[in-house]
C-alpha positions in Angstrom: -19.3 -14.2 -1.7 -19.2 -16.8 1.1 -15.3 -17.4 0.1 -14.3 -13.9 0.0 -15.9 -13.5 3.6 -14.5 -16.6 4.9 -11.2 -15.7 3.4 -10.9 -11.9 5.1 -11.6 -13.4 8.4 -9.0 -16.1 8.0 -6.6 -13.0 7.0 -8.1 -11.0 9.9 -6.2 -13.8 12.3 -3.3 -14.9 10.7 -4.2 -17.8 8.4 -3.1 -16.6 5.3 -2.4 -20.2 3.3 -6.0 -20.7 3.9 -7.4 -16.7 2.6 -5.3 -17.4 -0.7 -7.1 -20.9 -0.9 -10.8 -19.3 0.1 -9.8 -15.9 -2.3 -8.6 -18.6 -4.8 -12.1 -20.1 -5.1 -14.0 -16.6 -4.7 -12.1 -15.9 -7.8 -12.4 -19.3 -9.6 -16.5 -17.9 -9.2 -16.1 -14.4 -10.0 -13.0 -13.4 -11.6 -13.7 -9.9 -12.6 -14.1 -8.7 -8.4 -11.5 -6.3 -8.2 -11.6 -6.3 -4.6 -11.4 -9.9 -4.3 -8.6 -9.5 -6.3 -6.4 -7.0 -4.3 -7.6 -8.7 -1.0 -5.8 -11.7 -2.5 -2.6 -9.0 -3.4 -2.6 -7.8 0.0 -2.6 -11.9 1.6 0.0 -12.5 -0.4 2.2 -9.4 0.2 2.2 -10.2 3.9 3.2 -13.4 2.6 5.9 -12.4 0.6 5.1 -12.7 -2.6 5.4 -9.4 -4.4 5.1 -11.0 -7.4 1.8 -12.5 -7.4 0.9 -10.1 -5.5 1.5 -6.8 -8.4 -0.1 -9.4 -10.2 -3.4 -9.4 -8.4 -3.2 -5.7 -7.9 -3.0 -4.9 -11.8 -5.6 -7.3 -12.2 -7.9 -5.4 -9.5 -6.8 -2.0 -11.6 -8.0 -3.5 -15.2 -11.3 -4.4 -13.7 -11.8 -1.0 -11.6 -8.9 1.8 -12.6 -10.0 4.0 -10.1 -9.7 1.7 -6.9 -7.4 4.1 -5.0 -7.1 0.8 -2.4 -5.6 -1.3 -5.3 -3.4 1.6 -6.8 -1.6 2.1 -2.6 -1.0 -1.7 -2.1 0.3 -2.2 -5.6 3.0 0.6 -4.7 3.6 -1.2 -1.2 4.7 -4.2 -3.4 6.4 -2.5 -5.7 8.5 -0.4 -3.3 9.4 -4.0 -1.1 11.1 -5.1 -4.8 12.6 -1.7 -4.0 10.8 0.1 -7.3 10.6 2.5 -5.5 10.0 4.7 -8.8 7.1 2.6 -9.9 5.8 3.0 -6.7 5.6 6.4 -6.2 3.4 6.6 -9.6 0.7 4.0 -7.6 0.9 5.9 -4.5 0.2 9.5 -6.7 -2.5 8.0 -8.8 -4.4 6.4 -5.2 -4.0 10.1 -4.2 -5.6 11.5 -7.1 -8.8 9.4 -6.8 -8.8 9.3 -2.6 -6.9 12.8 -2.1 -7.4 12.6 1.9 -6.1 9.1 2.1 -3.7 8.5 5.1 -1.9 5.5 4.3 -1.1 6.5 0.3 0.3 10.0 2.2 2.1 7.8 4.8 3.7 5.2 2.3 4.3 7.8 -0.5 6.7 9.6 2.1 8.4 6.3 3.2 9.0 5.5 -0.7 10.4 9.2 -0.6 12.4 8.5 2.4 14.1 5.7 1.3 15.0 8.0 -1.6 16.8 10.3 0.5 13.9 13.0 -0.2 13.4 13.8 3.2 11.5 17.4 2.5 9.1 15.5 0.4 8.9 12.9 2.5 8.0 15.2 5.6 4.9 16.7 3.9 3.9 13.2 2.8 3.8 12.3 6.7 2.5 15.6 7.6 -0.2 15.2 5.3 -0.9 11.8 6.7 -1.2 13.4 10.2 -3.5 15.6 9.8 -5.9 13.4 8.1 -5.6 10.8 10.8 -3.5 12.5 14.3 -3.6 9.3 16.2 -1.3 7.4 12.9 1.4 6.4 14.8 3.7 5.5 12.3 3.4 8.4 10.6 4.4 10.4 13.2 7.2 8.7 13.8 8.6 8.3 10.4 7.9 12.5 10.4 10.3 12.3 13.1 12.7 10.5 12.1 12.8 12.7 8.1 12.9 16.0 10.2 16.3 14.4 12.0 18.0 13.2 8.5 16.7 16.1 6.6 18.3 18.5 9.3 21.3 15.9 9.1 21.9 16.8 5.4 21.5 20.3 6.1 24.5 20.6 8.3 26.8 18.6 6.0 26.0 21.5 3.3 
C-alpha cells in the first residue's frame, strides 16, 4: 500500500505525473483495488485524460459495483467528453448506493444544467445543500438554474 499512500499525497499537492507513476506500481502489485483504481481515474481526469480515466473508473466498478465514489467520478468524465447522457446514468446509480451524497447531487444537476433542465437541475443543487449547507458551488450553481429557469419562463 506504500505506493498508493505515496501517490495520494503526491496528488494531494499537485504532482500528478508522479501519483500516476506511484498508482501505476500500486496497481502493477494489486490490480484488483478498486480504489487504487479510481484514485488513478480521478489523477488522471485533473489531468485531462478522460479516456484513461473512464477506463480506470470501469475497472474500479468490475472489481466493486457498488463504489458510489467510482460510479460519481466516472460521470465527471464522462460529462467533460460532454456525454452528458451516460453521465447522468453514473451519477443516478452513485445515488442509489450513497443516497445522501453531496457531490453526485451537485454534479448530477450541473450534467442537468448543461442540458437546459434547469428544474431538475435546481433540486439536484438543493439536494446537495441541504446535505452539506456550507457547498459553495452548489449554491451557486442553485443560483445561477433559478436565473435561466425563470429566464425560460418569461420567453413562454
Amino acid at each position: 500500500m506504500a505506493h498508493s499512500e505515496l501517490a495520494y499525497a503526491l496528488a494531494s499537492r499537485g504532482g500528478f505525473d508522479e501519483a500516476v507513476k506511484h498508482y501505476t506500481k500500486a496497481l502493477r502489485i494489486n490490480p484488483d483495488n478498486a480504489k487504487t483504481h479510481s484514485n488513478l481515474g480521478g489523477v488522471l481526469t485533473r489531468q485531462d485524460k478522460f479516456q484513461e480515466a473512464i477506463e480506470h473508473f470501469t475497472e474500479a466498478l468490475r472489481i466493486d459495483p457498488n463504489f458510489a465514489d467510482a460510479h460519481n467520478n466516472l460521470g465527471y468524465a464522462l460529462a467533460r467528453q460532454g456525454k452528458l447522457d451516460e453521465a447522468i446514468e453514473c451519477y443516478t446509480k452513485a445515488l442509489q448506493i450513497k443516497p445522501d451524497y453531496a457531490d453526485a447531487h451537485y454534479n448530477f444537476g450541473v450534467a442537468l444544467a448543461r442540458q437546459r433542465k434547469f428544474g431538475e437541475a435546481i433540486e439536484c443543487f438543493a439536494e446537495a445543500l441541504r446535505i452539506r449547507p456550507g457547498f459553495t458551488a452548489a449554491r451557486e450553481s442553485l443560483e445561477k438554474a433559478v436565473f435561466f429557469q425563470k429566464k425560460l419562463e418569461r420567453k413562454r
